[in-house]
C-alpha positions in Angstrom: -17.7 13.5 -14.2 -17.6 9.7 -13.3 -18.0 6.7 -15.9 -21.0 5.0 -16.8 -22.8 3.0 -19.0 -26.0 4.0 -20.8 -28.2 2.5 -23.7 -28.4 3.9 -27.1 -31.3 4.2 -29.6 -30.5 0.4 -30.7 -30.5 -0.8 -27.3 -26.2 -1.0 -27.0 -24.4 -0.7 -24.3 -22.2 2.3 -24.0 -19.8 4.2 -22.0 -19.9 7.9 -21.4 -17.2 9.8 -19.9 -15.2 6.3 -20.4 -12.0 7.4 -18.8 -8.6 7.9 -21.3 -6.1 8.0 -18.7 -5.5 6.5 -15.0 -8.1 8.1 -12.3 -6.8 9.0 -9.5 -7.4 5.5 -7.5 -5.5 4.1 -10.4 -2.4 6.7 -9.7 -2.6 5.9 -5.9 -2.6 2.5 -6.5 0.1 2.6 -8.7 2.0 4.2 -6.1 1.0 2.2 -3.1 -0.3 -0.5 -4.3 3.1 -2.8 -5.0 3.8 -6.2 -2.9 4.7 -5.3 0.5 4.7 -1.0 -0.5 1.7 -1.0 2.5 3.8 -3.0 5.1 7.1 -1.0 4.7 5.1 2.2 5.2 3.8 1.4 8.5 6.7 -0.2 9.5 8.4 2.9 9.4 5.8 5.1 11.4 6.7 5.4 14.7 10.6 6.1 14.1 13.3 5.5 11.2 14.4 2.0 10.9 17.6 0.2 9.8 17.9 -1.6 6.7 18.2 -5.1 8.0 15.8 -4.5 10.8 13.1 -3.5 8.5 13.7 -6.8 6.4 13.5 -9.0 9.3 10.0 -6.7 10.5 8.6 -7.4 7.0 8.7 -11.3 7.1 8.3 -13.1 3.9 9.7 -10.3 1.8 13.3 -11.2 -0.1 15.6 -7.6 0.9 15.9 -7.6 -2.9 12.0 -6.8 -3.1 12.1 -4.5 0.5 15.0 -2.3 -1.7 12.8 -2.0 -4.6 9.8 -1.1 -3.0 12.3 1.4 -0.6 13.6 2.7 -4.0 9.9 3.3 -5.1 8.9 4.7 -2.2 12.0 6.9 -2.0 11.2 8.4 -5.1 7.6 9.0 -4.5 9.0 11.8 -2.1 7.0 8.9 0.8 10.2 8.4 3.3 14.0 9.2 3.5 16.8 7.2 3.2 19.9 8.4 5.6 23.1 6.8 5.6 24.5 6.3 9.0 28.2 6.9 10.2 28.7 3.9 12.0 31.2 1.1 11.3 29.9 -1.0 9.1 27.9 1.9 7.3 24.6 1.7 7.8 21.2 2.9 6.4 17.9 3.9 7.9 14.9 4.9 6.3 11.8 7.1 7.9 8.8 8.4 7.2 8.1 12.0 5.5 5.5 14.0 6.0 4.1 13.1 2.4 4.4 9.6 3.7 2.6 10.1 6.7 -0.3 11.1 4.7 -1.0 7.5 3.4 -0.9 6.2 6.7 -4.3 7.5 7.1 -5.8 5.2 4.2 -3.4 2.7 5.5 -4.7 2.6 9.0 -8.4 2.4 7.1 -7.4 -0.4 4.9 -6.2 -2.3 8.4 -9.5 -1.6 10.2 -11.4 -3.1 7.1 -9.0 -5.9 6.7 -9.5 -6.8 10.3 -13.6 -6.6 10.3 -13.8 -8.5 7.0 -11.6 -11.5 8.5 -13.6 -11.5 11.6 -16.9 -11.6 9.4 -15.3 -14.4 7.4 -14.0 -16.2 10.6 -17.0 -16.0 11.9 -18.9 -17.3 8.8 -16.4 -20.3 8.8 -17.3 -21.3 12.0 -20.5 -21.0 12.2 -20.2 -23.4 8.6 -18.2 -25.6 10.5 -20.9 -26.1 13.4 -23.7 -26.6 10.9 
């Protein structure tokens, strides 16, 4: 049963079924939800992807944040890291099947993210010509 809030006798506010422990947006979130957790994701959907080429993919991001979030990731069971026999060693990462899962509410949270900053875009100019 979801949250709400009801009156009592005394007119007071109240919550029933106030939830104790994380729901389960809360756990996702925690999971996906980290800086730049999203972006590494679909980075690595179509193929696996190099260490270095992944950091330069995901401007903006320090390579000491993308191998945190990798790390997380990693242990969420969301992609594989490989180490590759090439002179200098290298590292790829790719996408599991667990992974690929999020990429559905991923691909959502994109075709939101693009509608809402066409709205607002358009809002602004239409603002701007008033």
């Amino acid at each position: 049963m979801d949250a709400r809030i009801e009156s009592d006798d005394g007119g007071r506010k109240i919550a029933v079924e106030a939830c104790t422990e994380p729901c389960a947006i809360e756990r996702g979130m925690r999971v996906l939800g980290g800086k730049w957790t999203g972006s590494i994701l679909w980075h690595l959907k179509d193929e696996p992807v190099r260490f270095n080429d992944l950091a330069r993919m995901v401007g903006g991001a320090s390579k000491k944040m993308i191998s945190e979030r990798l790390r997380h990731l990693e242990t969420h069971g969301l992609i594989d890291r490989r180490v590759l026999e090439t002179r200098p060693l290298g590292v790829a990462y790719q996408i599991t099947a667990k992974g690929e899962t999020a990429l559905r509410f991923l691909d959502e949270l994109r075709r939101w993210s693009d509608e809402e900053l066409a709205l607002m875009d358009n809002e602004l100019a239409k603002d701007e010509t008033t």
